[in-house]
PDB file of N, CA, C and O in Angstrom, chain B, residues numbered from 101:
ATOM      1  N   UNK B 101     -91.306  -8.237 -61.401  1.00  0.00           N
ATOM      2  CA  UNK B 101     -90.235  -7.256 -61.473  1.00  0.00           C
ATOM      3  C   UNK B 101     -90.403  -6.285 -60.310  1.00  0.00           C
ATOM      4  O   UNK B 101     -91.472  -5.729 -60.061  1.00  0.00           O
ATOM      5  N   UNK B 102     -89.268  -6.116 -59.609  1.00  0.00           N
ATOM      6  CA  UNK B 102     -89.408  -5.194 -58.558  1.00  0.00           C
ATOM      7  C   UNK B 102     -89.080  -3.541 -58.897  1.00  0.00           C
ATOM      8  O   UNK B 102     -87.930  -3.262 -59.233  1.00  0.00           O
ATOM      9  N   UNK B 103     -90.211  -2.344 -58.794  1.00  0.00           N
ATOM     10  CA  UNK B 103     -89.233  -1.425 -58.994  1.00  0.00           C
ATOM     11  C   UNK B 103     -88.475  -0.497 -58.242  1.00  0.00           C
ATOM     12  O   UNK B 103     -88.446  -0.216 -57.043  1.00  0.00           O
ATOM     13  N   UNK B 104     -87.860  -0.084 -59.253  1.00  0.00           N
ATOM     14  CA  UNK B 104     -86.635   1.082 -58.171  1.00  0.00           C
ATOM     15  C   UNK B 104     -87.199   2.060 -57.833  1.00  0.00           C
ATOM     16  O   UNK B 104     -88.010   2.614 -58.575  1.00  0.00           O
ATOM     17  N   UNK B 105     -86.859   2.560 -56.474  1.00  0.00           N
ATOM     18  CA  UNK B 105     -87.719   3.660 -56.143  1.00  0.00           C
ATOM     19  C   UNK B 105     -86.504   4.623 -55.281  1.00  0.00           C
ATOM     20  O   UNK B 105     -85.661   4.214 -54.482  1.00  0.00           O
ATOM     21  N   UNK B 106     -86.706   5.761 -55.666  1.00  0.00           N
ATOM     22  CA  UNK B 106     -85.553   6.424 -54.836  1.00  0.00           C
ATOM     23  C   UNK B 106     -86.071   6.466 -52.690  1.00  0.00           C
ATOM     24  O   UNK B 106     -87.145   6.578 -52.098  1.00  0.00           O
ATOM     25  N   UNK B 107     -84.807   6.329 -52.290  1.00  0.00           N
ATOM     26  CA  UNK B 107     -85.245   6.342 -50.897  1.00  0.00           C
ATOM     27  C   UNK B 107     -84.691   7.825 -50.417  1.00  0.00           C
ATOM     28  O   UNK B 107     -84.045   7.933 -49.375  1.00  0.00           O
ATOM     29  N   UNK B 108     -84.994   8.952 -51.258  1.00  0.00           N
ATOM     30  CA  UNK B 108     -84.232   9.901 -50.879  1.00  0.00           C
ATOM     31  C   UNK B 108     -85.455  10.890 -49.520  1.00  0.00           C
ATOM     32  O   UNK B 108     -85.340  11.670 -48.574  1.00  0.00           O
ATOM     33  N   UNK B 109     -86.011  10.513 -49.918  1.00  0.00           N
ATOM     34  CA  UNK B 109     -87.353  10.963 -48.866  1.00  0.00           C
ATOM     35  C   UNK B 109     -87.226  10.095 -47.391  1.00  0.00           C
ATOM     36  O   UNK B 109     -87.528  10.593 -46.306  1.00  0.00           O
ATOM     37  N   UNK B 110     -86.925   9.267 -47.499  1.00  0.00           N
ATOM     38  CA  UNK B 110     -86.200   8.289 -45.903  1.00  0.00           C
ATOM     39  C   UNK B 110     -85.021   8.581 -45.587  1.00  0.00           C
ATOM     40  O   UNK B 110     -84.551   8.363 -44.470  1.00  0.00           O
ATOM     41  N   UNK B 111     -84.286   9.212 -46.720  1.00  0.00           N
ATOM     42  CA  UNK B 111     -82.702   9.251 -46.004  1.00  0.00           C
ATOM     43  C   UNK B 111     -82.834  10.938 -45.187  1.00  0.00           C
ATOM     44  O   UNK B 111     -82.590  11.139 -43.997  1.00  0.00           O
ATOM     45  N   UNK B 112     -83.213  11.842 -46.051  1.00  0.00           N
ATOM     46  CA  UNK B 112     -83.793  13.021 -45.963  1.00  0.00           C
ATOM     47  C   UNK B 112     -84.366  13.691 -44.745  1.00  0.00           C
ATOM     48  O   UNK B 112     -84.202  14.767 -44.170  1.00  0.00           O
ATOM     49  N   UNK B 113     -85.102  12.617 -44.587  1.00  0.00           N
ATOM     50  CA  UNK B 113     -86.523  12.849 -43.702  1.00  0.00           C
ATOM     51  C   UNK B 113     -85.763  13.547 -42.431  1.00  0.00           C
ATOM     52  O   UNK B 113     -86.108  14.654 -42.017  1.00  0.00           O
ATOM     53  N   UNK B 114     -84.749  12.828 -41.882  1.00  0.00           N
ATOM     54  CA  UNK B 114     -83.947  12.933 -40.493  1.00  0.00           C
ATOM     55  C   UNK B 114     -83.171  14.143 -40.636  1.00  0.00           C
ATOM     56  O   UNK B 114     -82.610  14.483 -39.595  1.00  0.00           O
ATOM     57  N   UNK B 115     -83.006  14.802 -41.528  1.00  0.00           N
ATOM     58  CA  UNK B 115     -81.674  15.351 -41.229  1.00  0.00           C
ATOM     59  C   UNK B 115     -81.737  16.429 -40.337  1.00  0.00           C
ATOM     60  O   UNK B 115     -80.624  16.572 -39.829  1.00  0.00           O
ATOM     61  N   UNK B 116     -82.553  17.263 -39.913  1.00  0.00           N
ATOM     62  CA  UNK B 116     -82.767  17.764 -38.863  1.00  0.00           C
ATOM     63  C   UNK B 116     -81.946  17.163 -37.151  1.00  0.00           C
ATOM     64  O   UNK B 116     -81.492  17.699 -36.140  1.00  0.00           O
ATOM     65  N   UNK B 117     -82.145  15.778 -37.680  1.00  0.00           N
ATOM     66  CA  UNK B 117     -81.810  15.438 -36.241  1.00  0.00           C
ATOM     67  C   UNK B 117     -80.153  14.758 -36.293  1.00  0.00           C
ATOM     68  O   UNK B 117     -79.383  14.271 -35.465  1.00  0.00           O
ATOM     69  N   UNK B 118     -80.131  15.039 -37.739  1.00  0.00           N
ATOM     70  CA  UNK B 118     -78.570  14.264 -37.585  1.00  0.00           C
ATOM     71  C   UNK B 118     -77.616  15.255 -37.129  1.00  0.00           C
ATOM     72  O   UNK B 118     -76.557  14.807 -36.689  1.00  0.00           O
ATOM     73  N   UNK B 119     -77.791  16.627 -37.146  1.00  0.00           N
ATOM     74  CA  UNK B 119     -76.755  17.561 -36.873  1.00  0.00           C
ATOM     75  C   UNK B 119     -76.090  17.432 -35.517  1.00  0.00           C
ATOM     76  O   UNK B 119     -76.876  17.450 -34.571  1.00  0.00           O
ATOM     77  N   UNK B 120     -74.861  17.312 -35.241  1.00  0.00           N
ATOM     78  CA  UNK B 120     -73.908  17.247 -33.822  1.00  0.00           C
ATOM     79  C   UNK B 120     -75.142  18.073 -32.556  1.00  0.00           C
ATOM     80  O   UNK B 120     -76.004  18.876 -32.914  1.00  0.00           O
ATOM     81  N   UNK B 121     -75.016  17.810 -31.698  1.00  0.00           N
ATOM     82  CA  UNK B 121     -75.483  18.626 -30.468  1.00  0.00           C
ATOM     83  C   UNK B 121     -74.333  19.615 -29.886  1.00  0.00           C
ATOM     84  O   UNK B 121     -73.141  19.607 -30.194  1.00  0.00           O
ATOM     85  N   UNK B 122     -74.915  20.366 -29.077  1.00  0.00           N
ATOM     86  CA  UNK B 122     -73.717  21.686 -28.654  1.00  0.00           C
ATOM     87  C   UNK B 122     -72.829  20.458 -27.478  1.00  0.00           C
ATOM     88  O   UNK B 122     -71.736  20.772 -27.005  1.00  0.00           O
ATOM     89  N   UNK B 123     -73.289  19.515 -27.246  1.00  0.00           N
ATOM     90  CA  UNK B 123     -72.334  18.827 -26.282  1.00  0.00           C
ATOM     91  C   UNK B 123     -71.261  18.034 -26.696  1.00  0.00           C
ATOM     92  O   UNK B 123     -70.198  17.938 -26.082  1.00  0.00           O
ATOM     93  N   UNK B 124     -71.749  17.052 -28.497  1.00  0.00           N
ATOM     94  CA  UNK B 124     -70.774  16.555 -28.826  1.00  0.00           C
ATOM     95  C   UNK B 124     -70.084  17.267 -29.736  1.00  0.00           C
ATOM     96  O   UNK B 124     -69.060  16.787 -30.225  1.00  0.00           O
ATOM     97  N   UNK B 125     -70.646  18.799 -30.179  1.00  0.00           N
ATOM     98  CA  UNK B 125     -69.183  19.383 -30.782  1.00  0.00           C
ATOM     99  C   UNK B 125     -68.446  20.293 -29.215  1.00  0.00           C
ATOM    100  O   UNK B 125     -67.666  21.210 -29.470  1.00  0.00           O
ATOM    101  N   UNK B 126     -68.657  20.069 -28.123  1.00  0.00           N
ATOM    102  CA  UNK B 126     -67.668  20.644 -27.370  1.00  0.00           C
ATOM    103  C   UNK B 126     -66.679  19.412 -26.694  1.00  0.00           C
ATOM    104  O   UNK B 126     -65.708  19.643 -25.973  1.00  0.00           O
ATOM    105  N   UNK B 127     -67.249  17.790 -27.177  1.00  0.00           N
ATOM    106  CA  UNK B 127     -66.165  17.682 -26.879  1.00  0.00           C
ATOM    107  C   UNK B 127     -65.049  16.887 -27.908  1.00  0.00           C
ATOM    108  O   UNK B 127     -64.033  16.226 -27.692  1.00  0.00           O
ATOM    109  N   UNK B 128     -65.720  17.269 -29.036  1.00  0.00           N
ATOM    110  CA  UNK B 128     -64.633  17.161 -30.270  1.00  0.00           C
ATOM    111  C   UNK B 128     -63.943  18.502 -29.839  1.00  0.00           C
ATOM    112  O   UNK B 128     -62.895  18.180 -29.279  1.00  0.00           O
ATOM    113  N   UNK B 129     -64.051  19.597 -29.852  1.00  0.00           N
ATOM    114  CA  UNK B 129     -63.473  20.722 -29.303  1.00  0.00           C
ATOM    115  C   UNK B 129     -62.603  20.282 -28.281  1.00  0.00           C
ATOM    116  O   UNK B 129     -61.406  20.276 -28.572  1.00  0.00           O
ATOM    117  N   UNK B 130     -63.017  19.815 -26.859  1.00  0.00           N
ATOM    118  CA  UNK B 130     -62.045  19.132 -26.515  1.00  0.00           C
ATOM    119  C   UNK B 130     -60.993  18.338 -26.796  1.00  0.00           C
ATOM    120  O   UNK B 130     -59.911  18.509 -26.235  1.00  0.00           O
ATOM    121  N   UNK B 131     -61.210  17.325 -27.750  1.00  0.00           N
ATOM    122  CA  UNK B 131     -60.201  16.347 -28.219  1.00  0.00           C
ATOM    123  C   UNK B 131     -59.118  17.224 -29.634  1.00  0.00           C
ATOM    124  O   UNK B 131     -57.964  16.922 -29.940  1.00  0.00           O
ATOM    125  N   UNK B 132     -59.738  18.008 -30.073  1.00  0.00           N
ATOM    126  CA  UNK B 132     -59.074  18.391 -30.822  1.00  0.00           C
ATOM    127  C   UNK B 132     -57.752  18.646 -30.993  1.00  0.00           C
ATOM    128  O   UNK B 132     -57.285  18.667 -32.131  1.00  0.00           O
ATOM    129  N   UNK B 133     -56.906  18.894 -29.792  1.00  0.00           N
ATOM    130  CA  UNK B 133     -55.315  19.156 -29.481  1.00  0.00           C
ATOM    131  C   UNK B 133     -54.983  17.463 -30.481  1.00  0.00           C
ATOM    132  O   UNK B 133     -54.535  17.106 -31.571  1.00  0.00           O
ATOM    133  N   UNK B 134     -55.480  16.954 -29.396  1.00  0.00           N
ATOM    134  CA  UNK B 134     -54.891  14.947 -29.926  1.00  0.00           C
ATOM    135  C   UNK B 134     -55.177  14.883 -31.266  1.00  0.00           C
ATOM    136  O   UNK B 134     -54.227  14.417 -31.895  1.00  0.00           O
ATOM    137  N   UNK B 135     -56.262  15.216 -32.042  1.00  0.00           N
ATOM    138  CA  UNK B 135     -56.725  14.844 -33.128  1.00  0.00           C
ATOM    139  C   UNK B 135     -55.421  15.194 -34.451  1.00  0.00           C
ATOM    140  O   UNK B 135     -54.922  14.500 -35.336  1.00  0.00           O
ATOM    141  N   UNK B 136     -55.185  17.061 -33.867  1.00  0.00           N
ATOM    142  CA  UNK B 136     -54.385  17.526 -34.765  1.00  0.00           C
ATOM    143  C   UNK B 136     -52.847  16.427 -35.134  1.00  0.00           C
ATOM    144  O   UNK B 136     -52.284  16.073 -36.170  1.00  0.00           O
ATOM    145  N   UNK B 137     -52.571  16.131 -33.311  1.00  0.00           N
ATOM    146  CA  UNK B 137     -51.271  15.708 -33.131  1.00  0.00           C
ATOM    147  C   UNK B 137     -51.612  14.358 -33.733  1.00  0.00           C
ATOM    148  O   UNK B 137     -50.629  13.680 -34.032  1.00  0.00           O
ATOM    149  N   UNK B 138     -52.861  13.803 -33.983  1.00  0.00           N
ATOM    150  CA  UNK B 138     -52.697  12.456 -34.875  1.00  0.00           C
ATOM    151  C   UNK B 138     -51.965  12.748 -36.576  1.00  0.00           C
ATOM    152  O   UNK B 138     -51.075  12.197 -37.224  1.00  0.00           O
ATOM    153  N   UNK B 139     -53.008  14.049 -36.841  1.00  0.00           N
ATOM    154  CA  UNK B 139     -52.860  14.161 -38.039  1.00  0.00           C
ATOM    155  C   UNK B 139     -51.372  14.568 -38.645  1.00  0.00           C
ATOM    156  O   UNK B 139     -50.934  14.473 -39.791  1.00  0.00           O
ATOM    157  N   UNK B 140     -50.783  15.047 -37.454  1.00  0.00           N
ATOM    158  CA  UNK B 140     -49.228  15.392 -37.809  1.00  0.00           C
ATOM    159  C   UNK B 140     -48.126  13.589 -37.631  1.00  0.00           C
ATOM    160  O   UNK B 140     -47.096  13.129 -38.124  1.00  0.00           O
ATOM    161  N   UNK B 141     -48.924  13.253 -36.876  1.00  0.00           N
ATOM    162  CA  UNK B 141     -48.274  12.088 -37.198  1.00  0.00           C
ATOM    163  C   UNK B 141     -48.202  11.433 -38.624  1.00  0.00           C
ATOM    164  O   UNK B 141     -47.270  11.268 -39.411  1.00  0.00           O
ATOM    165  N   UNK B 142     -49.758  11.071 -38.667  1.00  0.00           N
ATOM    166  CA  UNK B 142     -49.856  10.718 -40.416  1.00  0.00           C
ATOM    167  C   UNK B 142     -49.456  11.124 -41.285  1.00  0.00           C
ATOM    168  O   UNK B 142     -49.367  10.356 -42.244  1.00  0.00           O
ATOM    169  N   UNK B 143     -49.003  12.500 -41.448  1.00  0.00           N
ATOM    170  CA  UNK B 143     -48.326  13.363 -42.450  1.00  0.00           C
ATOM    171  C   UNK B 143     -46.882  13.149 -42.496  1.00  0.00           C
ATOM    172  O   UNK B 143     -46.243  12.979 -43.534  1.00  0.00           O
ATOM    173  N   UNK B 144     -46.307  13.171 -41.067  1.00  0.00           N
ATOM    174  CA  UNK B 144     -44.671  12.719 -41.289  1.00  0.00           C
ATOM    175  C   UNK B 144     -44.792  10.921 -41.377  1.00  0.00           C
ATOM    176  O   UNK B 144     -43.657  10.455 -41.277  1.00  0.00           O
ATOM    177  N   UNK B 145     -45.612  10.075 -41.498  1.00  0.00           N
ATOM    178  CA  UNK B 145     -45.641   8.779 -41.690  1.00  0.00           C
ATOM    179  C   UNK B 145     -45.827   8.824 -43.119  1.00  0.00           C
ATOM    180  O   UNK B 145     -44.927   8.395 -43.840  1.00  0.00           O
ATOM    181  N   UNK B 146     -46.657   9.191 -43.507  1.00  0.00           N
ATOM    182  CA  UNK B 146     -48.030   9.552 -45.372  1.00  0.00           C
ATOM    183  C   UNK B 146     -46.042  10.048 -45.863  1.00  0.00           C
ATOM    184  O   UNK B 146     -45.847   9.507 -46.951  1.00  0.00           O
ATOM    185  N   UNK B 147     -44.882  10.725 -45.467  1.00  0.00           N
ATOM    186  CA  UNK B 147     -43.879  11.148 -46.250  1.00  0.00           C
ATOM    187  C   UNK B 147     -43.073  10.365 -46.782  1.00  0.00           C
ATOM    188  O   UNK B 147     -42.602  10.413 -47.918  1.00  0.00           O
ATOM    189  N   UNK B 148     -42.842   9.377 -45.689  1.00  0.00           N
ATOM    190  CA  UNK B 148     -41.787   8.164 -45.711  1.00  0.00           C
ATOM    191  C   UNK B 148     -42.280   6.945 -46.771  1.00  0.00           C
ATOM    192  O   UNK B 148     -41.670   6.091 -47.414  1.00  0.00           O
ATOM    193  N   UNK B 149     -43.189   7.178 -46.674  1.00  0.00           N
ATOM    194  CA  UNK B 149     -43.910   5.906 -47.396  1.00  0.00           C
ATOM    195  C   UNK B 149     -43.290   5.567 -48.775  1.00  0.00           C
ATOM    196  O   UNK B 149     -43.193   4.350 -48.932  1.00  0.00           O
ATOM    197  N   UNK B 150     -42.759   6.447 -50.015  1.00  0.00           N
ATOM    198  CA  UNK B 150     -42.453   6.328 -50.881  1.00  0.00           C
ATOM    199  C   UNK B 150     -40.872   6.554 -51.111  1.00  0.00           C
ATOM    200  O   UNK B 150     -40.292   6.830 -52.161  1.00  0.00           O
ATOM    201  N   UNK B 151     -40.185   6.295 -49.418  1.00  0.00           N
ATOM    202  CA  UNK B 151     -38.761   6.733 -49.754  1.00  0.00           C
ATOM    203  C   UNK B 151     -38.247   5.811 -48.375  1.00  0.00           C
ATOM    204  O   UNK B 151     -39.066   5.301 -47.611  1.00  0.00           O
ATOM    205  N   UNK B 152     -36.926   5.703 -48.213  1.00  0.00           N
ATOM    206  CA  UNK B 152     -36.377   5.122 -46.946  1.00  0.00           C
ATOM    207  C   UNK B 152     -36.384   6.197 -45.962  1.00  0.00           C
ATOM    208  O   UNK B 152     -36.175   7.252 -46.561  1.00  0.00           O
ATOM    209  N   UNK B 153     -36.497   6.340 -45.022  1.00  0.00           N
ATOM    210  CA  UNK B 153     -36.411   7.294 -43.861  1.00  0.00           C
ATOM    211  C   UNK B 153     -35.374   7.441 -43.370  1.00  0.00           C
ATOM    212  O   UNK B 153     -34.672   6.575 -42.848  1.00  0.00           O
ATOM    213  N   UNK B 154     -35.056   9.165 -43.547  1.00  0.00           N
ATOM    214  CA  UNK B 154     -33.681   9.365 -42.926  1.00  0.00           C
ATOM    215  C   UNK B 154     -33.413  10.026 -41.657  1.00  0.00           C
ATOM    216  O   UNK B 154     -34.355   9.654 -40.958  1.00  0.00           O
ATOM    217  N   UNK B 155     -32.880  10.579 -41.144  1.00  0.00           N
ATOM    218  CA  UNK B 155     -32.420  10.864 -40.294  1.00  0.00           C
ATOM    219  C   UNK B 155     -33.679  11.967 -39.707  1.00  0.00           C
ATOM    220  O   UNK B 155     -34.369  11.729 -38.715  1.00  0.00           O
ATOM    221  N   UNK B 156     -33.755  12.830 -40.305  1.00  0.00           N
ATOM    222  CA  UNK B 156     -35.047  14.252 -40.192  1.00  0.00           C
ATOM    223  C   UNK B 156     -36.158  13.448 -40.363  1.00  0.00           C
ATOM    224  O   UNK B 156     -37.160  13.603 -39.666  1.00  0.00           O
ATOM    225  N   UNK B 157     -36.061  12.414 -41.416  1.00  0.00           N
ATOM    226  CA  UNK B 157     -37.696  12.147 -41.078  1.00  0.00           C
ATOM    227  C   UNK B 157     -37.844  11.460 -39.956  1.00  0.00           C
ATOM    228  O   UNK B 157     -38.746  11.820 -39.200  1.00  0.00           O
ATOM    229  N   UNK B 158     -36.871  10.139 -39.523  1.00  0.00           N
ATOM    230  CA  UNK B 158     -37.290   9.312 -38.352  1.00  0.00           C
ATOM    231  C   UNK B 158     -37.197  10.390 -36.803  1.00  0.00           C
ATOM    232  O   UNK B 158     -37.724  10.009 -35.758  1.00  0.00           O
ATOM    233  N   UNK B 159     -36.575  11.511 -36.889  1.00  0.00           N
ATOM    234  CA  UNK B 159     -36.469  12.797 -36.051  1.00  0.00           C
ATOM    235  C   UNK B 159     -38.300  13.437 -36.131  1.00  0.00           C
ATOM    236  O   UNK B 159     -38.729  13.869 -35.061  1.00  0.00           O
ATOM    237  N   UNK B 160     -38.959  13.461 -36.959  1.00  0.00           N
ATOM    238  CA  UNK B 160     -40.029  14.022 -37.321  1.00  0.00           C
ATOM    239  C   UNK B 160     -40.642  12.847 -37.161  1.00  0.00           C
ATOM    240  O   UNK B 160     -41.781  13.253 -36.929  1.00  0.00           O
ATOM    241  N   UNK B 161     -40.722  11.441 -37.110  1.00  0.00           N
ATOM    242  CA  UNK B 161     -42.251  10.657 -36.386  1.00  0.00           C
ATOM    243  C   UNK B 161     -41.688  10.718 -35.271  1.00  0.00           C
ATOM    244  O   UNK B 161     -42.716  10.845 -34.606  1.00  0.00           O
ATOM    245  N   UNK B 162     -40.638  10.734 -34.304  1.00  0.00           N
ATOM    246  CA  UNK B 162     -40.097  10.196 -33.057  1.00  0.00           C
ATOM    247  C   UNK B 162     -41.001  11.733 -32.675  1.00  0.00           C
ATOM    248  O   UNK B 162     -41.942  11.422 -31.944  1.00  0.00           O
ATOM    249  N   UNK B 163     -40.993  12.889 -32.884  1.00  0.00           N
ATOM    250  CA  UNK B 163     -41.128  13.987 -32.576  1.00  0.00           C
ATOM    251  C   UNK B 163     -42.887  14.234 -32.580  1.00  0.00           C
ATOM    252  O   UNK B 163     -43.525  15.044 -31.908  1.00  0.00           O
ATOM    253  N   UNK B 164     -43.213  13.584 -33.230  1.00  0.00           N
ATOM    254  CA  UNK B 164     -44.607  13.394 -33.518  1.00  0.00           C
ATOM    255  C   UNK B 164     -45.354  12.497 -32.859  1.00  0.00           C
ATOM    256  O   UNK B 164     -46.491  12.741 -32.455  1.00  0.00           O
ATOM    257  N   UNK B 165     -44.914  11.692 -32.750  1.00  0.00           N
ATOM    258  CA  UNK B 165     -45.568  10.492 -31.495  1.00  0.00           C
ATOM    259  C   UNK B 165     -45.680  10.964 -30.264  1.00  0.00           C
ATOM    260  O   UNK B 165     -46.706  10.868 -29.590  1.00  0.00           O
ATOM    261  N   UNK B 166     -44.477  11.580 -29.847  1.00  0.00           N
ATOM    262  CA  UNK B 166     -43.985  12.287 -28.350  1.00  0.00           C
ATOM    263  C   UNK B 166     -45.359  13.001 -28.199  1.00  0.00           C
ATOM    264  O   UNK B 166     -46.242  12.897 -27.348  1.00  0.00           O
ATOM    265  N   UNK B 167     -45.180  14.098 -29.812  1.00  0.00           N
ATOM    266  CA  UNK B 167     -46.823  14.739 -29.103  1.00  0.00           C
ATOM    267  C   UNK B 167     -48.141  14.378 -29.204  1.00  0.00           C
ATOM    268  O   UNK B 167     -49.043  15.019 -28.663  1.00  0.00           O
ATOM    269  N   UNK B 168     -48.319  13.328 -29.905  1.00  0.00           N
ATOM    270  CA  UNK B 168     -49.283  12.061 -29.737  1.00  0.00           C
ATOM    271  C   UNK B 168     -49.215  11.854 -28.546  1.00  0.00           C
ATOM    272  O   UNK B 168     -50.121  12.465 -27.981  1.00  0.00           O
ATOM    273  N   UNK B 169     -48.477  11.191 -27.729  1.00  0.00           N
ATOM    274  CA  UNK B 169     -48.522  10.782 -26.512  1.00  0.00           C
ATOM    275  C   UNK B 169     -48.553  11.697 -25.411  1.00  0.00           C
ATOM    276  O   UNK B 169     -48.721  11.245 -24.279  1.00  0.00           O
ATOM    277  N   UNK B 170     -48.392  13.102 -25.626  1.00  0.00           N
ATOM    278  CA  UNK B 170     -48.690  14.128 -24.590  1.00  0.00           C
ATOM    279  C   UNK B 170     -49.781  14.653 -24.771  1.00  0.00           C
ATOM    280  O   UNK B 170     -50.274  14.988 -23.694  1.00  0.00           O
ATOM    281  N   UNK B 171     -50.673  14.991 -26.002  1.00  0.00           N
ATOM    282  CA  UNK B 171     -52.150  15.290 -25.906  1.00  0.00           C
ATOM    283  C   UNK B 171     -52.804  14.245 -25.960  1.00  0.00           C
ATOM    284  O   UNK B 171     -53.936  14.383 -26.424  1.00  0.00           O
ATOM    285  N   UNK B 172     -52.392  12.828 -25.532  1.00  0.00           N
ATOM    286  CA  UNK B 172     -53.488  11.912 -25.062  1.00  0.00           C
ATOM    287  C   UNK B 172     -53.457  12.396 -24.178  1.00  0.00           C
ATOM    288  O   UNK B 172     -54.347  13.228 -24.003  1.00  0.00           O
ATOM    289  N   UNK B 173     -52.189  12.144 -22.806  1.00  0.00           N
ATOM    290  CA  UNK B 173     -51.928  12.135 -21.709  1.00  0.00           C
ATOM    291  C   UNK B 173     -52.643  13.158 -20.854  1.00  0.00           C
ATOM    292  O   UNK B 173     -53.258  12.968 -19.805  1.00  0.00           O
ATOM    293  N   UNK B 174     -52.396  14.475 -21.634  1.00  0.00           N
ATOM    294  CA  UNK B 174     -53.451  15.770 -21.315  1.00  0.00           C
ATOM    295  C   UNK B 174     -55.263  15.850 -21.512  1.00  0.00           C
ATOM    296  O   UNK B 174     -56.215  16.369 -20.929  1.00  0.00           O
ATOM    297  N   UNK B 175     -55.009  14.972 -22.732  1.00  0.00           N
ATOM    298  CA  UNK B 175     -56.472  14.992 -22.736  1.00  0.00           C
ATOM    299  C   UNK B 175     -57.121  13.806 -21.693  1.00  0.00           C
ATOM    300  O   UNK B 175     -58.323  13.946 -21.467  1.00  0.00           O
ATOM    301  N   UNK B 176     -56.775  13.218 -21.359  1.00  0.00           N
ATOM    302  CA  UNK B 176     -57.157  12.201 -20.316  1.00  0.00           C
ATOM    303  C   UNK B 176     -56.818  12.953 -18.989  1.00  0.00           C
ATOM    304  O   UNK B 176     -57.640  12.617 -18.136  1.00  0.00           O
ATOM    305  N   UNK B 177     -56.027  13.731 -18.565  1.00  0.00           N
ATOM    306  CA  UNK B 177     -56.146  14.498 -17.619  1.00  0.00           C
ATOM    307  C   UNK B 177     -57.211  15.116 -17.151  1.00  0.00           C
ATOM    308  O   UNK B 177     -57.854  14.999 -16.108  1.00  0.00           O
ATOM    309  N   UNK B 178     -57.353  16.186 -18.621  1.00  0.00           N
ATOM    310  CA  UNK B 178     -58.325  17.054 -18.494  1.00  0.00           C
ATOM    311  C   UNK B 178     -59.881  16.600 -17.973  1.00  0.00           C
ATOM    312  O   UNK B 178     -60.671  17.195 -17.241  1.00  0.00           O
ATOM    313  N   UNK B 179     -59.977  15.298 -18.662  1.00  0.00           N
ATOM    314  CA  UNK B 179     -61.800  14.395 -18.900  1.00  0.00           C
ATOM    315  C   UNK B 179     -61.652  13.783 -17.767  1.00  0.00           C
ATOM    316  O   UNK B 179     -62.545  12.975 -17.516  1.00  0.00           O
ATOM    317  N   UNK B 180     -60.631  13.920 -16.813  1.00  0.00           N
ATOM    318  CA  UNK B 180     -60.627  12.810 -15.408  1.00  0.00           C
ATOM    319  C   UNK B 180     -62.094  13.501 -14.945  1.00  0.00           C
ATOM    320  O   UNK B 180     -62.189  14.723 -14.827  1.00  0.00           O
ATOM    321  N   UNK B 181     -63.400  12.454 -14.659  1.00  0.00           N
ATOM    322  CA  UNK B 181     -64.314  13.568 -14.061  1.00  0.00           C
ATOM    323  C   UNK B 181     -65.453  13.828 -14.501  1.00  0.00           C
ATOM    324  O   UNK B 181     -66.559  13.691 -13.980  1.00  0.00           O
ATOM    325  N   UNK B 182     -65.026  14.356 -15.865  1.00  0.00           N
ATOM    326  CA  UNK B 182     -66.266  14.921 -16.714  1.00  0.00           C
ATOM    327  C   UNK B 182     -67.161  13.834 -17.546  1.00  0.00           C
ATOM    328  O   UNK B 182     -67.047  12.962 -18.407  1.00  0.00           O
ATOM    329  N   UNK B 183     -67.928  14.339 -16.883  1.00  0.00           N
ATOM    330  CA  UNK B 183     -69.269  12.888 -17.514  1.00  0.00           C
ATOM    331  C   UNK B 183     -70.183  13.877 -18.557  1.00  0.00           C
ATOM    332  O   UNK B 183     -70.574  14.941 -18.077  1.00  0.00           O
ATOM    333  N   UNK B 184     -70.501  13.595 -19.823  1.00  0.00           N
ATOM    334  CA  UNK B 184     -71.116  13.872 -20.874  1.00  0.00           C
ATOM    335  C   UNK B 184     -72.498  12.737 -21.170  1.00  0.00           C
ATOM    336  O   UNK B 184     -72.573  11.549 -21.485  1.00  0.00           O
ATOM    337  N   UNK B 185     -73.483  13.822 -20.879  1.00  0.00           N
ATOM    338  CA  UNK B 185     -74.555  12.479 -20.760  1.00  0.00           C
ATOM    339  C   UNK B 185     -74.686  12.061 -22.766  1.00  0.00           C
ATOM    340  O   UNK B 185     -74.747  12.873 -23.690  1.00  0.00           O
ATOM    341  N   UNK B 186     -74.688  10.531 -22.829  1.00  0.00           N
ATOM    342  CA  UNK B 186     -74.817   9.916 -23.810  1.00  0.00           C
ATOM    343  C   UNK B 186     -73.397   9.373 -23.754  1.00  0.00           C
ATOM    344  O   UNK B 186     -73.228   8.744 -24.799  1.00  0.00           O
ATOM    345  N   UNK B 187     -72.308   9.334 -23.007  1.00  0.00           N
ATOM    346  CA  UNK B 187     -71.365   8.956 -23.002  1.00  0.00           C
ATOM    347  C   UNK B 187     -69.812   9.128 -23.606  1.00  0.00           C
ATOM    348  O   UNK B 187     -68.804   8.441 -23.772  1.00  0.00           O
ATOM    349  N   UNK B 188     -70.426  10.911 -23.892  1.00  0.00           N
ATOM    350  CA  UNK B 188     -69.776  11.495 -24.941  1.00  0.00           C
ATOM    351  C   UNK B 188     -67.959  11.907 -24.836  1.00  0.00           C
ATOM    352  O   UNK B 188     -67.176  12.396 -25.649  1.00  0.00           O
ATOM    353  N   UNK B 189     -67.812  11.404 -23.352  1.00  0.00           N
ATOM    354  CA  UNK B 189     -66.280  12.010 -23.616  1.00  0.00           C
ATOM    355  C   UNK B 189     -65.315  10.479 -23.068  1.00  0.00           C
ATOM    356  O   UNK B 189     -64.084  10.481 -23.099  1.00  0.00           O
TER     357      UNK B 189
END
């Protein structure tokens, strides 16, 4: 019989080192414009889902993508360049 043993002392052990570094929360900070404009996408998509899409809503993803596609566009602007050692941006 094998027994159970908690591995909470191995999962544990690290957590010191699991916390973000000041480099990869600056460049989630960076990405953040795009991130939001994802999440506004999903929200006017997450609406339609349980109804046909009318006029305001297909106005609200067309409107939402647009700015999907301009804080990529910006954020790829911005990172033309910037090298993040570990490969972070």
């Amino acid at each position: 019989m094998n027994p159970i043993v908690t591995v909470q002392d191995a999962v544990t052990a690290f957590a010191d080192f699991m916390e973000p570094t000041d480099m990869e929360l600056d460049a989630i900070e960076l990405e953040m414009p795009a991130i939001l404009a994802d999440v506004d996408l999903l929200d006017a998509q997450i609406i339609t889902l349980d109804r046909t899409p009318n006029e305001v809503d297909a106005r609200r993803i067309r409107r939402a993508r647009r700015r999907v596609l301009a804080e990529r566009l910006a954020l790829a602007n911005r990172t033309v360049g910037v090298t993040l050692p570990g490969g972070a941006a």
